[in-house]
Residue, then its C-alpha position, 0 to 999 in steps of 0.5 A: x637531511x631528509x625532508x618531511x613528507x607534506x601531510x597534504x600529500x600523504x592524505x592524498x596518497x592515502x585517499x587515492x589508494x583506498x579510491x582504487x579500492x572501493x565498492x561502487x556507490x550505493x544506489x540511492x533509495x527510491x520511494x513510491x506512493x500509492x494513490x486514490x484511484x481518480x476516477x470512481x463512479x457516483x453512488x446513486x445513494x447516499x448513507x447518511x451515516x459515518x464509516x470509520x475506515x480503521x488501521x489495517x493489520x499485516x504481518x511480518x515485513x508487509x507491515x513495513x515500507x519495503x516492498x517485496x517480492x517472489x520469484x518461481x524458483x523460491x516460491x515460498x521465499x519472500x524477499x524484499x528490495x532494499x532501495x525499493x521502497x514505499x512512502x508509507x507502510x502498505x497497510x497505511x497507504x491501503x488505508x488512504x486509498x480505500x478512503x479516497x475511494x469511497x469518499x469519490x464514491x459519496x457512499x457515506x456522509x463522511x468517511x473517517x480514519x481513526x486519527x479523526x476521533x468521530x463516533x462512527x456508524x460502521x466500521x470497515x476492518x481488516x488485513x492486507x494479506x499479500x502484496x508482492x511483486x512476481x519479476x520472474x514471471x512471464x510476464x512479471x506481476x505483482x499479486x494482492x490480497x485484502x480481507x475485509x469485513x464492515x461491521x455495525x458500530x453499536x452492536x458489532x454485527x457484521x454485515x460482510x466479510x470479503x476476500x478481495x485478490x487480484x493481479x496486474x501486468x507489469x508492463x516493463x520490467x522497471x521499477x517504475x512500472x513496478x509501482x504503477x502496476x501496484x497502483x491499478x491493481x490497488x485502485x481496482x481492488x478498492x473499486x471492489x470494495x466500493x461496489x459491495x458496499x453500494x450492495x450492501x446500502x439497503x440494509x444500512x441504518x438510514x438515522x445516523x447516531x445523534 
């Protein structure tokens, strides 16, 4: 009479058999933040007045949280890195930058988002048109492009309207230096922005709204 197999061993066998044959571990997912530049010059003025710093637009796969890239064989390809990821969508994390940056600045009494819900002087719009990473490159890159505009709260007349682009070096070619070359390049871009407004303070109601 024969014996019955153990089920404990027949699961082990099973399992041992779909081991040999499996695909090797997925890597887990990496999330990177974008930071407030921390060290940003004092204005010699204050705007007693509230800037309202809205939501920025992106279109496509930049509004999300995958970062991307492009290579100069397939320049007009876009792709992104499927475990490279950032914390926060990058028109959100722009958002927090730029704020960082001009609240250190002291530009303006306060410096507001929209989640705030205060009634506000000026506005600061806009769109992150490029954010991407060049890793063929020699030496690798990672490229942005911001276009804002400010704009009086009470009549919408606009004060400026800017374009503001820049590159960095990638320093190594790991995905952390990847995200700390994102991060200059972010933290230089909002230094730009924080010098145009000082540039622009002459013209700036002095009363702010009651």
């Amino acid at each position: 009479m024969s014996r019955l197999i153990s089920p404990l061993l027949l699961l082990g066998c099973v399992l041992f058999v779909v081991g040999c044959g499996s695909a090797p571990p997925v890597e887990p997912d990496r999330y990177y933040l974008l930071e407030s530049p921390t060290q940003v010059p004092q204005a010699r003025t204050q705007t007693p007045a509230i800037l309202l710093v809205n939501d920025l637009a992106a279109r496509g796969f930049l509004g999300g949280r995958e970062i991307l890239y492009r290579t100069r064989e397939q320049p007009l390809m876009i792709e992104r890195y499927r475990s490279l990821l950032w914390a926060e969508p990058v028109p959100q994390a722009m958002v927090g930058v730029l704020v960082g940056a001009i609240r250190k600045a002291g530009l303006f009494r306060y410096v507001a988002i929209p989640a705030d819900r205060v009634r506000a002087d000026y506005l600061l719009n806009g769109e992150v048109e490029r954010f991407e990473h060049w890793p063929t490159d020699r030496p690798p890159r990672v490229t942005a492009t911001l276009n804002l505009s400010l704009v009086a709260a009470d009549d919408r007349r606009s004060l400026w309207a800017r374009q503001y682009s820049g590159e960095e070096i990638v320093e190594v070619s790991t995905p952390d230096a990847m995200a700390a070359a994102f991060g200059r390049l972010a933290a230089r871009l909002a230094g730009e922005v924080v010098r145009d407004l000082e540039r622009v303070q002459p013209v700036l109601v002095s009363t702010p709204r009651s």
